[in-house]
N, C-alpha and C positions, 0 to 999 in steps of 0.2 A: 692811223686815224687821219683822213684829210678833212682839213679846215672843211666847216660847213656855213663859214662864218658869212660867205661871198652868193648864198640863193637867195635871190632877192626875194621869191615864191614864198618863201619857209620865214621871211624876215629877218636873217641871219646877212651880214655883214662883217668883211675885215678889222679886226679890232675892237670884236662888240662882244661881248658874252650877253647878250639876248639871245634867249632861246637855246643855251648852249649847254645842255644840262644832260644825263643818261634819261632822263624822262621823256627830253622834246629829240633825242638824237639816238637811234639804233645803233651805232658806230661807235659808241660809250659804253663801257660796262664796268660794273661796280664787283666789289672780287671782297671777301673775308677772311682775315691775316695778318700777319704782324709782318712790318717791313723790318722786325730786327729778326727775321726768321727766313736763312734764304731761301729754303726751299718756298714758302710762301710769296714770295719776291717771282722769284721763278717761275709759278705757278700761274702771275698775272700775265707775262711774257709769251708762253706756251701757250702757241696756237694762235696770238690775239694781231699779229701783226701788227705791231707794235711799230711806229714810225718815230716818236721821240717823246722824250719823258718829260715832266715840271713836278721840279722835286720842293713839296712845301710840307716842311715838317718843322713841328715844333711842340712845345708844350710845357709845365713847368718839370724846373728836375727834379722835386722830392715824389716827378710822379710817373715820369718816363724814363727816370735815369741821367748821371752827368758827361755819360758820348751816345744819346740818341745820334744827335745827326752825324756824326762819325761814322757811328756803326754800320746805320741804314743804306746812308750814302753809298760806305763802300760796297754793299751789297745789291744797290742799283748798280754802281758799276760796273760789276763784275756780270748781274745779267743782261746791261747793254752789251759789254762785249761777247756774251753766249749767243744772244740773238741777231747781233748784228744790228744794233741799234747805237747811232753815231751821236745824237744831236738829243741835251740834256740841256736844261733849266733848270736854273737853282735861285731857289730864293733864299739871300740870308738877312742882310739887315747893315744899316746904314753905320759906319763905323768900325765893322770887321776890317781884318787884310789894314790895306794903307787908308782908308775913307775913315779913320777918327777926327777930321779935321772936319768934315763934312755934318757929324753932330754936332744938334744943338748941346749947347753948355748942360740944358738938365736930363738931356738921356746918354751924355759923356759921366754927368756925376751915378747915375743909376748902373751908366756899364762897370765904372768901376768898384760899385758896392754891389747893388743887391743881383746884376744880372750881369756878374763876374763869370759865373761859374760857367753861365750859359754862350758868354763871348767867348770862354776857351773852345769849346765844344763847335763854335761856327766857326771861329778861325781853323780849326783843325776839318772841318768839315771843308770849305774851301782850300785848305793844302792840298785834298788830295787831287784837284782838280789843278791847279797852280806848279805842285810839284810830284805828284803821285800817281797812283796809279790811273785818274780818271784824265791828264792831262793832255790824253790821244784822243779824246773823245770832242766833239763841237761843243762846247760850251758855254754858258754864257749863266754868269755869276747875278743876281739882279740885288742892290743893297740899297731898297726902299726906305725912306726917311717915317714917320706916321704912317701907320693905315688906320684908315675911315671908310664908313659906310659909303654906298652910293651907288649911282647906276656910274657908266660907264662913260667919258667925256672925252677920251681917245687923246688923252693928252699926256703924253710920259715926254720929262727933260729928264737930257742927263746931264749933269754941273760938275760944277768944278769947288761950287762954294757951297753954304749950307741947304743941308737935306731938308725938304717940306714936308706935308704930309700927301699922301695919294689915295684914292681909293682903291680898294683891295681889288673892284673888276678893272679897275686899266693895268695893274701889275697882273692879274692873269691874263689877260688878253695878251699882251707882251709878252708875258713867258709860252703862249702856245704858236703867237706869229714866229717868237725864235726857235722854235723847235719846227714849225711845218713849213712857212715858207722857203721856197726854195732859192 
């Protein structure tokens, strides 16, 4: 897929998800399957010329399971490396890995009670890229503080101290500039 984000014609720009849709974009396709089912995985892969992935998965666990993004992940992996697909986005969430310092105090008290089970499953979801098998792959981990509605403001920090919230179109925007610019 190349960015379409830069035709000024089409009103598409760098870092906008305006107009960025399988609806307003030929170059998108939408595919039926479970990403915890490789052959399915694979199936998105095949044929599509695939340039790089943004992997946003989530959902509660008494209702996807407590290693969706473990599972799935590794089975993106496995078919970037079938097709030759280097440069992967991942979205996990602020406080994974070493950024617990980074949450605020009340989603530090929710990681550790009610979205425990879910932080194991991102942390292990992120291993495999840190130390696993996806670690040969161009990566780039993204661990957004809040998401909020909203159009798109082109404004993503990255910090060192607490996490804010973002709108959910500037973390994709960022996660498809990290996978296609070159």
């Amino acid at each position: 897929l190349k960015p379409p984000r830069t035709i000024p014609t089409m009103g598409l720009r760098k870092g906008s998800m305006m107009n960025f849709s399988p609806t307003t974009n030929d170059k998108m396709v939408r595919t039926v399957g479970s990403v915890l089912n490789r052959a399915d995985v694979d199936d998105v892969f095949e044929g599509n010329n695939i340039s790089g992935v943004v992997v946003a998965l989530g959902g509660k666990t008494r209702e996807v399971g407590l290693t969706l993004l473990q599972d799935s992940t590794t089975h993106i992996i496995a078919a970037c490396k079938a097709h030759g697909v280097s440069r992967i986005s991942v979205i996990s969430t602020v406080g994974a890995g070493d950024s617990m310092d980074q949450a605020p105090w009340t989603f530090k008290l929710l990681m550790n009670t009610m979205m425990s089970k879910v932080m194991v499953d991102k942390n292990a979801q992120e291993g495999l890229f840190l130390r696993g098998p996806g670690a040969d792959l161009e990566y780039c981990l993204l661990r957004p503080g809040g998401l909020k509605d909203g159009a798109p403001t082109g404004i993503v920090n990255v910090i060192d101290g607490e996490a804010g919230a973002i709108n959910r179109a500037d973390v994709a925007a960022f996660c498809l500039d990290a996978v296609l610019d070159p």
